[in-house]
C-alpha positions as CSV (number, residue, x, y, z in Angstrom):
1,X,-7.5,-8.2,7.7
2,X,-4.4,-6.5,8.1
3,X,-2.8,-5.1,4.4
4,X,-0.4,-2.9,2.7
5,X,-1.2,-0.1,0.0
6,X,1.6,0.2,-2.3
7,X,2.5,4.1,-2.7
8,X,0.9,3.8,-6.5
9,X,-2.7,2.8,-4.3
10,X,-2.2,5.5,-2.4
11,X,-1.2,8.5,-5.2
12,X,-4.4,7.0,-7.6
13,X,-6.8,7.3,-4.8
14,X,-5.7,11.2,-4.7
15,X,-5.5,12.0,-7.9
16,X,-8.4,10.4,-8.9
17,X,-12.2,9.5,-7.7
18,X,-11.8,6.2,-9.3
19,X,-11.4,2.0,-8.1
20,X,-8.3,3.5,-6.0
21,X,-10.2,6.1,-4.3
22,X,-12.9,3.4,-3.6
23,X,-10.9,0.4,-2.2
24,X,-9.0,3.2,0.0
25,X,-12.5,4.0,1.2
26,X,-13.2,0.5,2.0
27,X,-9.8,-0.7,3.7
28,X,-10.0,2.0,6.0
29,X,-13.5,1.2,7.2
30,X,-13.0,-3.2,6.7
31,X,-9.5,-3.4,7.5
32,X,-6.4,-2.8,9.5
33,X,-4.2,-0.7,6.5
34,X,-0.4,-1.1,7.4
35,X,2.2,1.3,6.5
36,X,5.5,3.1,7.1
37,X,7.3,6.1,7.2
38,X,8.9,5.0,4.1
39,X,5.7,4.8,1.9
40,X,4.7,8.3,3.3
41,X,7.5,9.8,2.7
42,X,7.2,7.9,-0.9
43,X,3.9,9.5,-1.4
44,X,4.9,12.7,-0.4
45,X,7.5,13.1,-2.6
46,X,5.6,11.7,-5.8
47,X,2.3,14.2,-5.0
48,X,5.0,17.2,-4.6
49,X,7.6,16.2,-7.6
50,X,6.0,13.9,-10.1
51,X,2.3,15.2,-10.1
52,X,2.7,19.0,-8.9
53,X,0.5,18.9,-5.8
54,X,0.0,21.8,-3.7
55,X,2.0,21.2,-1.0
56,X,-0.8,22.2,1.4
57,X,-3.0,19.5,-0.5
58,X,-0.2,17.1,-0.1
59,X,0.3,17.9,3.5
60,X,-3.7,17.2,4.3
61,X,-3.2,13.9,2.5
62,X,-0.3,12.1,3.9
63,X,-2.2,13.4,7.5
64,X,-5.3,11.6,5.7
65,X,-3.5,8.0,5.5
66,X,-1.6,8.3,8.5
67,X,-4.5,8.8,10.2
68,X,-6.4,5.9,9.0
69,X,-3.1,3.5,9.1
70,X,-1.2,1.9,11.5
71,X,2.9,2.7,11.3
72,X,5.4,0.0,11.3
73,X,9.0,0.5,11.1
74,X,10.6,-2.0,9.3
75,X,14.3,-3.3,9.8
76,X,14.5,-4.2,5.8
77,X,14.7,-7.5,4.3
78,X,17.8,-9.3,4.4
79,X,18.6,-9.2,0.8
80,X,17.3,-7.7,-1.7
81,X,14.2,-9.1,-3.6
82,X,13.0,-6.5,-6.2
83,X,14.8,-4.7,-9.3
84,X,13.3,-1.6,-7.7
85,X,14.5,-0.9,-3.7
86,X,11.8,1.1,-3.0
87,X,9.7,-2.1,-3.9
88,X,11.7,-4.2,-1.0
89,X,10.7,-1.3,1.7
90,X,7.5,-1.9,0.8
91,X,7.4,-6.1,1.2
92,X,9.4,-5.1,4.3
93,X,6.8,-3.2,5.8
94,X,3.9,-5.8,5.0
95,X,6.5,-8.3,6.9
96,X,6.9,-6.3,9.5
97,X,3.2,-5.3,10.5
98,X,2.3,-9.1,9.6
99,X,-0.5,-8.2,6.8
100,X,-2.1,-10.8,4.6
101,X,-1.3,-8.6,1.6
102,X,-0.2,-6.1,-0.6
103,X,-2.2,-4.4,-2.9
104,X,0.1,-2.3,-5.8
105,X,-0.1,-1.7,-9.4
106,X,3.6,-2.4,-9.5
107,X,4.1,-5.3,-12.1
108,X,7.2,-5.8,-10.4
109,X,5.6,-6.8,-7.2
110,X,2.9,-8.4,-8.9
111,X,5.0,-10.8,-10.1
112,X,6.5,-11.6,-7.1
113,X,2.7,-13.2,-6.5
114,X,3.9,-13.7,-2.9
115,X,6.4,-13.1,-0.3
116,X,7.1,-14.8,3.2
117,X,3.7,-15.6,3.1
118,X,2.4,-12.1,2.1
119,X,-0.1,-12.3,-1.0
120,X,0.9,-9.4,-3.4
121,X,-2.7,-8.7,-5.2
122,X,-3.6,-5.9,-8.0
123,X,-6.7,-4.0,-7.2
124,X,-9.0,-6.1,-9.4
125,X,-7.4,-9.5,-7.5
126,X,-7.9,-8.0,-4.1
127,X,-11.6,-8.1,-4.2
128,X,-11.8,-11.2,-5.1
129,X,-9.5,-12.4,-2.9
130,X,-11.4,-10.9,0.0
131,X,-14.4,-12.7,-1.2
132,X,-13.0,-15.9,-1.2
133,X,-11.7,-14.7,2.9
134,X,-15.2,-13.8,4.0
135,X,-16.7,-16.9,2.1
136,X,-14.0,-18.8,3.9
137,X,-15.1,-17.3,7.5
């Protein structure tokens, strides 16, 4: 299945060998993970500013996901959906590279539950929500 990993995925699964790290892991190997300049350029910025990353180490890991994603480049939405812009690049590129979901920590995504026909799952809801697809298959 094609899905999105919210930048806050992507920055746990780096900074820590914990249920990020693992459902990283797993998308890359099960599924088609969709993304955009945008969230690399998110992540970047977070590993360098907000967490003190090496830059080296932040360079090796933005090549990491890029290499294991596919890049969209999304036009935006048409207005704006979230409190948070950043949030509405993110729907925008889920839109755009026609994935099934997005999977975030973001509460203010998560709310959103869904968008043009884009589930928006935490972590936890994601594997059950990919149980219920292969059950379904």
């Amino acid at each position: 299945m094609k899905l999105t990993l919210d930048t806050n995925i992507l920055i746990a699964a780096f900074l820590a060998r914990g249920a990020c790290h693992e459902l990283l892991e797993h998308c890359e190997r099960h599924h088609e993970i969709i993304s955009s300049d945008f969230i690399f350029n998110e992540f970047e910025a977070k590993l360098l500013g907000k967490f003190k990353v090496p830059p080296g180490k932040v360079a090796d890991a933005v090549q990491l996901v890029r290499s294991c994603s596919v890049t969209v480049d999304p036009a935006g939405l048409r207005e704006p959906v979230c409190r948070d812009s950043d949030d509405d690049w993110v729907l925008a590129t889920a839109v755009e590279g026609r994935c099934v979901c997005i999977v975030t920590g973001d509460k203010d995504l998560l709310t959103l539950g869904n968008y043009a026909g884009v589930r928006i799952l935490s972590p936890r809801s994601f594997w059950k929500f990919e149980a219920e697809q292969i059950g379904q298959t």
